[in-house]
C-alpha positions in Angstrom: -16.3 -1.7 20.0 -15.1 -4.4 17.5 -16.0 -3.7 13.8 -16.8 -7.1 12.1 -16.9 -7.7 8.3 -19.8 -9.2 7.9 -21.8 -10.3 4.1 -25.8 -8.4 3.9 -27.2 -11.5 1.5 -30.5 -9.4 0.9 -32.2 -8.3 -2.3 -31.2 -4.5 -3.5 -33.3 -2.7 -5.4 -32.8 -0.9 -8.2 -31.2 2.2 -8.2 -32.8 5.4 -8.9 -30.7 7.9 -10.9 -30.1 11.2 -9.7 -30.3 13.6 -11.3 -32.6 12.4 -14.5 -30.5 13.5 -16.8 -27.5 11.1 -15.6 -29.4 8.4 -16.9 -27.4 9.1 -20.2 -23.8 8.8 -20.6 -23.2 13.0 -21.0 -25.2 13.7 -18.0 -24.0 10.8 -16.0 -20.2 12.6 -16.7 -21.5 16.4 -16.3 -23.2 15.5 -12.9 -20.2 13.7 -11.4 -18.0 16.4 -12.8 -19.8 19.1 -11.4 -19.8 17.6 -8.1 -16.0 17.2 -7.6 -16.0 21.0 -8.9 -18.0 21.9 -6.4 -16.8 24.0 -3.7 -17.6 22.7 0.3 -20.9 22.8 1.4 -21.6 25.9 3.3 -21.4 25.7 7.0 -20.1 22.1 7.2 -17.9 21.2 9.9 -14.4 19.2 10.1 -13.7 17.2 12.9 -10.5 16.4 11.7 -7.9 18.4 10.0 -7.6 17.6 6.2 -5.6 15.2 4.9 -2.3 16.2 2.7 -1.0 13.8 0.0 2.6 13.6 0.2 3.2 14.9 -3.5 4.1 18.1 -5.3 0.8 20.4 -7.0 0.6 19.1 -10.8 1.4 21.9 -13.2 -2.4 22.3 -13.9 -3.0 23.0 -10.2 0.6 25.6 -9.9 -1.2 27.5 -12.8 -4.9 27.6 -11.8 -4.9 29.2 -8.1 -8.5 28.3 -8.7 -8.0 24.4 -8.5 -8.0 24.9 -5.2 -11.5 25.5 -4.8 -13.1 22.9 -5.3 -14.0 20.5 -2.1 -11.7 17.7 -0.8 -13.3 14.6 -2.2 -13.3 11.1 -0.4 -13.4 7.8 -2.8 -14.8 5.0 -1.2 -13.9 2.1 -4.1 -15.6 -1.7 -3.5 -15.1 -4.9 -6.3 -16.8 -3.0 -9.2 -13.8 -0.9 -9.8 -11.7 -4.3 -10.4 -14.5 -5.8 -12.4 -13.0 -4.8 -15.9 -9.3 -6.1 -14.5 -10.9 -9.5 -14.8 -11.7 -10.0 -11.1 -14.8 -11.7 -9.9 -17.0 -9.4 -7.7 -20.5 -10.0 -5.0 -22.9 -8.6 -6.3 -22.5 -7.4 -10.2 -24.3 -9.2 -13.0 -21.4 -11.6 -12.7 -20.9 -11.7 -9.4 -20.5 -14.8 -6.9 -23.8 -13.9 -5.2 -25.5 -13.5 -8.5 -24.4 -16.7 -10.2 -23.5 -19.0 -7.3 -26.5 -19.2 -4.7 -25.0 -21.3 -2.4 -22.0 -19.6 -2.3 -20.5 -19.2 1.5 -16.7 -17.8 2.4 -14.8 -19.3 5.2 -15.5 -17.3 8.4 -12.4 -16.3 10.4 -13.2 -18.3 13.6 -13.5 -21.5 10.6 -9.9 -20.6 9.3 -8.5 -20.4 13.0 -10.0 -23.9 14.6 -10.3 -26.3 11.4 -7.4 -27.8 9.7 -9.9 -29.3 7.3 -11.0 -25.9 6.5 -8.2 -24.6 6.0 -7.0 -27.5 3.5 -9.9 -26.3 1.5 -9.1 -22.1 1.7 -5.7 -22.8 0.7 -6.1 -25.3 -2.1 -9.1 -22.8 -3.8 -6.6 -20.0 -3.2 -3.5 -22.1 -4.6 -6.1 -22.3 -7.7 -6.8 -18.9 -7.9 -3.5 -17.0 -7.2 -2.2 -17.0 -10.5 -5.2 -15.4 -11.6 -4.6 -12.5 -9.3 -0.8 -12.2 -9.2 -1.6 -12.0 -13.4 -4.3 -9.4 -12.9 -3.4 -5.3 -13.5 -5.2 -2.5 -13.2 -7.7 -0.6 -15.3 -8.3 2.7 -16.7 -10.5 3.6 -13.7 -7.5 3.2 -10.9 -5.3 5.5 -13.1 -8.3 8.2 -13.5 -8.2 7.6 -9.6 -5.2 8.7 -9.5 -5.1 11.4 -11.9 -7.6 13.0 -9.8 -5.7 12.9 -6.8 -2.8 14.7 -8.8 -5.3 17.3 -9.6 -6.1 18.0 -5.7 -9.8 17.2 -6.0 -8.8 14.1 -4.1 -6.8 13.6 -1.2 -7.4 9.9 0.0 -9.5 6.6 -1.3 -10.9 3.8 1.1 -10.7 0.7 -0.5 -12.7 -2.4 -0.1 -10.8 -4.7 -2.4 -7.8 -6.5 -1.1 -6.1 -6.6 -4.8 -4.0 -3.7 -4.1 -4.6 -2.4 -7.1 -4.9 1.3 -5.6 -1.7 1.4 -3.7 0.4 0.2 -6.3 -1.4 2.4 -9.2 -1.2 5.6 -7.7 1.4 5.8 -4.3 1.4 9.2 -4.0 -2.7 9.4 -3.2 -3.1 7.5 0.1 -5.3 4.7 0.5 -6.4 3.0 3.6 -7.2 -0.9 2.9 -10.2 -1.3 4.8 -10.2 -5.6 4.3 -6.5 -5.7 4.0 -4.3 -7.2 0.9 -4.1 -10.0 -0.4 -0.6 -10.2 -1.2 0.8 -11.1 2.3 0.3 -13.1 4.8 0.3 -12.9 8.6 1.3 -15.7 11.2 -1.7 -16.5 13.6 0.9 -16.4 16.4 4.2 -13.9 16.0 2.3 -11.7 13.0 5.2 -12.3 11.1 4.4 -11.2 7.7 5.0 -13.5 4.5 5.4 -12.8 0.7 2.0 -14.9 -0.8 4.1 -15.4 -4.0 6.5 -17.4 -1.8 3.8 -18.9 -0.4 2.3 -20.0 -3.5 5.7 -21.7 -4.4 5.7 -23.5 -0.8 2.1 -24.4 -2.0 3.3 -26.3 -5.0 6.3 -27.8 -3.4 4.4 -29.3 -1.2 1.7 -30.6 -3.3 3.0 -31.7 -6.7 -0.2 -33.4 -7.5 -2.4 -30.1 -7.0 1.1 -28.2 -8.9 0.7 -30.3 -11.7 -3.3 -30.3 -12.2 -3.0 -26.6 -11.8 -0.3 -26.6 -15.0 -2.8 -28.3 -16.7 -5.6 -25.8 -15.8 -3.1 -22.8 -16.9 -2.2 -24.9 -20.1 -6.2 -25.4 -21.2 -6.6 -21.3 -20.3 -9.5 -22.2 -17.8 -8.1 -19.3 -16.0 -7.7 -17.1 -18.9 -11.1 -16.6 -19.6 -12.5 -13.4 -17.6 -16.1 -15.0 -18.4 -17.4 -16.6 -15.4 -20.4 -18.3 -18.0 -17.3 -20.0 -19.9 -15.3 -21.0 -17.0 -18.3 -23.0 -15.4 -18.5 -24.4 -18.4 -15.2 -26.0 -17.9 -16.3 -26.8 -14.4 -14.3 -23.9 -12.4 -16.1 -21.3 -10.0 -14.6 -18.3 -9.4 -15.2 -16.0 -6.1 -13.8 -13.0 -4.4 -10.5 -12.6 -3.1 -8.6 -15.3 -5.2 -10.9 -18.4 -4.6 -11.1 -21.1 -7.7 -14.1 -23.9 -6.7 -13.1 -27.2 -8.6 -16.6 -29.2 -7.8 -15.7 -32.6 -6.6 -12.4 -32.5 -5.7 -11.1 -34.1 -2.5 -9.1 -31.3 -0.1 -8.2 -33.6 2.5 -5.0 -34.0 1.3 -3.8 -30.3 0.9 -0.7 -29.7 2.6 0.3 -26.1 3.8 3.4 -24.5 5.2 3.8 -23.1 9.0 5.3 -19.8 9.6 8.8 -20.2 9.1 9.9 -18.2 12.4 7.5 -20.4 14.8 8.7 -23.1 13.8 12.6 -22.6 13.8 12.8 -22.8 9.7 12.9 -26.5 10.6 11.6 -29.5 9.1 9.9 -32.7 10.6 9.9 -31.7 14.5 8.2 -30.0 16.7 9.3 -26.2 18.1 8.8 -24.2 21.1 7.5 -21.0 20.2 9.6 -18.5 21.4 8.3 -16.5 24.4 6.2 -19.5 25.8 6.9 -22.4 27.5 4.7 -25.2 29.0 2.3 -27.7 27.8 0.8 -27.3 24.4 2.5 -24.4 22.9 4.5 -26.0 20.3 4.4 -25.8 16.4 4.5 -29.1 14.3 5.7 -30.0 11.2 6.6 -32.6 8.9 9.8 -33.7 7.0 8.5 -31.3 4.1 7.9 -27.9 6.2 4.3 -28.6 6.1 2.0 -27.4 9.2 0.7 -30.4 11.6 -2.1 -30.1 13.8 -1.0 -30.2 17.7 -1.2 -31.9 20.2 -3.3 -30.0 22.3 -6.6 -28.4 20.7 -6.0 -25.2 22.6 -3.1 -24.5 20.3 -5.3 -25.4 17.1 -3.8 -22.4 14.8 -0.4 -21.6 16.5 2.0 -21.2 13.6 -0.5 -20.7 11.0 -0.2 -18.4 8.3 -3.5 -16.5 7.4 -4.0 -14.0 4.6 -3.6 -10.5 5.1 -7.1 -9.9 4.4 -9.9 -9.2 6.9 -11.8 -12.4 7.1 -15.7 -12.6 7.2 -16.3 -12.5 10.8 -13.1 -10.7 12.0 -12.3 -7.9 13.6 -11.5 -4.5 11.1 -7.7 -3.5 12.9 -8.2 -0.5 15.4 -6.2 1.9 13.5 -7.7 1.1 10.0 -10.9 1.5 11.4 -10.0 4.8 13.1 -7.7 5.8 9.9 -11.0 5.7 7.6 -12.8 7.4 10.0 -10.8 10.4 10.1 -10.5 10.1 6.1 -14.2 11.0 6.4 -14.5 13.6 8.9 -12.2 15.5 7.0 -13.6 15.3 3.9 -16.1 17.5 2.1 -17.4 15.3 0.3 -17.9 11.1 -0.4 -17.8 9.2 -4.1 -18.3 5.6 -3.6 -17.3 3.7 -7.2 -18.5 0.1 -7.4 -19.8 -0.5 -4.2 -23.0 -1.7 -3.1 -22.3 -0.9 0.7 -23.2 -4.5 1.6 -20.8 -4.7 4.0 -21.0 -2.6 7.5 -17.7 -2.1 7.8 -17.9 0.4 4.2 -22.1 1.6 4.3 -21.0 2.9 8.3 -19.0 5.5 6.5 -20.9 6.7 4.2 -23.9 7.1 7.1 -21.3 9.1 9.0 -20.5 11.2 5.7 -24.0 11.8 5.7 -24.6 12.7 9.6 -22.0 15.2 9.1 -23.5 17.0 6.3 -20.8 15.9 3.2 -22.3 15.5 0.5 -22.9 12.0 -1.5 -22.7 10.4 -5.2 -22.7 6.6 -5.3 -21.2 5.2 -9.2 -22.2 1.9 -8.9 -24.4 -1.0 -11.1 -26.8 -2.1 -9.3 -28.7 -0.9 -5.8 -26.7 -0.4 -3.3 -27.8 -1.1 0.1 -29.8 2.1 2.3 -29.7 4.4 -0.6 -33.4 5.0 -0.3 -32.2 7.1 2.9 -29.2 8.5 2.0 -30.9 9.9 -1.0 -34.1 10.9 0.2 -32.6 14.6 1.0 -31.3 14.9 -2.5 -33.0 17.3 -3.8 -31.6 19.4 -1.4 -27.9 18.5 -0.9 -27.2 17.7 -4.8 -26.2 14.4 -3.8 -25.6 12.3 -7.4 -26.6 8.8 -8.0 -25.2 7.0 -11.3 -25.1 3.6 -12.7 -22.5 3.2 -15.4 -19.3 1.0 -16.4 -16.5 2.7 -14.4 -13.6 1.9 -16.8 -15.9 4.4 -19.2 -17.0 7.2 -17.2 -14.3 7.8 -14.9 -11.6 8.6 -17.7 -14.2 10.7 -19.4 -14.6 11.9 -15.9 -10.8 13.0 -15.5 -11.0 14.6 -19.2 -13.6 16.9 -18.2 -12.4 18.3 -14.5 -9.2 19.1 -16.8 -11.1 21.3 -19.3 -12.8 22.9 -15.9 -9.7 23.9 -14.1 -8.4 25.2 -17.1 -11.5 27.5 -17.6 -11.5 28.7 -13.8 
């Protein structure tokens, strides 16, 4: 069955902090300490055979046989952990569904059959990429990864499509649930395209949108991390890379085909290879730019998408099945700055929770169903906090150290 990402809009309420005491800092870092101490819970089952980093033991684990009892941890990370990177998230205190109401992404079936759509993704995203391609990570994706050096940790699930994980910490695996941002795929051969090339194609092609952009670098509009001061010089910033100029006329964006459908030619029109026939061509102009056919049947052959999984699309098979076994094999599940709004991420931790792992949520703000997956937490010493993570987690880190040296 197809697995669609798909935006929950509705209200979240508060959370309620679990235990009590993690209501302050101290507890908030004992309680989440003590849970990736903790050894498996008693009688739970693996359906899948635990995952192994591909990475040497770190001297703390070679001298403490003891660090390896502690359960095998799952992270499940969403937008909050990028937050303090300067990215925009949903649903924070600054996020796109907080500030902007009327916000709505393009839908995947919107980016395949409009050119006029298109026009408009791809002149936000030319906006927004430098943004992005500037961005590093934070203190919370190295504590990430220092956790996965000390074995409490053996994959993270990612929600963001920044990349931020893969490229912080290699040698713990992550699965990119929505994809990366960072390449591109062709609609047609799945060729797959640098999106810093693309960006320079971008501005080749439209020296008038280049130049405003300059000027939008030059006045550090897109320096600011504060959404509150770039509205006030009349930017809105989104998710994955998008910059909303209001008032600006996309109709006359240009954008580049994929290079292999259409021959690496300019200004002809190309028979993709493998078809033949009526309306399976690729068009484009004297400048490389992407023409729509002349057939509507063919309305996105030759375009180049992001790598990301769109609103609306289809989660790849093997990603889907890849994060699945990520969780059947794990012990246990911490999601960090995630408010499950999107199926694709809450399904995982509701079949963490079916399976008897056990559960702690770091994230400000509700987070959607956690009045069920915490109703049994009394029980299962499931842990609910709401703090900054670029604070906690390295505090976090700090104290599993001082624990495995103890054991």
């Amino acid at each position: 069955m197809p697995l669609l990402r798909i935006p929950y809009t509705d209200p979240l309420p508060p959370p309620k902090i679990i235990p009590p005491s993690a209501t302050a800092f101290a507890g908030a870092v004992s309680a989440l300490t003590n849970f990736l101490l903790a050894p498996p819970p008693p009688g739970l089952k693996h359906s899948q055979p635990a995952y192994h980093s591909h990475h040497h033991a770190s001297p703390l684990q070679s001298r403490n046989p003891s660090a390896k009892q502690h359960g095998n941890t799952l992270l499940l990370t969403g937008a909050g952990i990028s937050v303090p990177s300067g990215l925009a998230d949903y649903r924070g205190t600054n996020g796109t569904y907080t500030l902007n109401k009327t916000y709505k992404p393009i839908y995947f079936h919107e980016f395949c059959q409009n050119h006029e759509a298109r026009k408009r993704y791809w002149a936000r995203s030319f906006l927004g990429w430098p943004s992005l391609e500037r961005a590093r990570a934070n203190r919370a994706h190295e504590a990430v990864g220092r956790l996965g050096e000390l074995g409490l940790v053996k994959r993270v699930i990612t929600q963001n499509v920044d990349s931020f994980h893969p490229l912080t910490h290699p040698h713990l695996p992550t699965t990119e649930l929505h994809g990366a941002l960072r390449t591109l795929i062709c609609l047609t051969c799945s060729t797959t395209y640098p999106r810093s090339t693309f960006q320079s194609d971008l501005a080749r092609l439209n020296p008038s949108w280049s130049a405003f952009l300059t000027q939008l670098l030059e006045s550090g509009a897109l320096e600011t991390e504060d959404p509150h001061e770039r509205r006030r010089m009349g930017l809105k910033t989104n998710p994955d890379g998008d910059v909303d100029v209001p008032g600006v006329e996309y109709g006359t964006f240009r954008y580049p085909g994929c290079p292999v459908c259409s021959g690496g030619m300019k200004d002809h029109t190309h028979a993709v290879a493998g078809t033949s026939g009526k309306g399976k061509e690729v068009r484009v102009d004297g400048d490389g730019a992407w023409l729509p056919p002349s057939h509507s049947s063919t309305a996105h052959r030759g375009v180049l998408k992001p790598g990301v999984v769109m609103f609306g699309e289809s989660i790849p098979t093997s990603t889907k099945h890849e994060a699945e076994r990520a969780v059947d094999a794990a012990d246990s599940i911490l999601v960090i700055g995630s408010s499950l709004a999107t199926y694709s991420a809450w399904r995982l931790v509701k079949r963490a929770k079916e399976k008897g792992s056990r559960l702690a949520i770091l994230n400000i703000g509700g987070v959607r169903g956690e009045d069920v997956f915490f109703a049994d937490a009394e029980m299962t010493g499931d842990i609910r906090v709401s703090w900054n993570v670029e604070e906690i987690l390295p505090e976090i880190v700090k104290e599993v150290e001082r624990g495995l040296v103890r054991r």
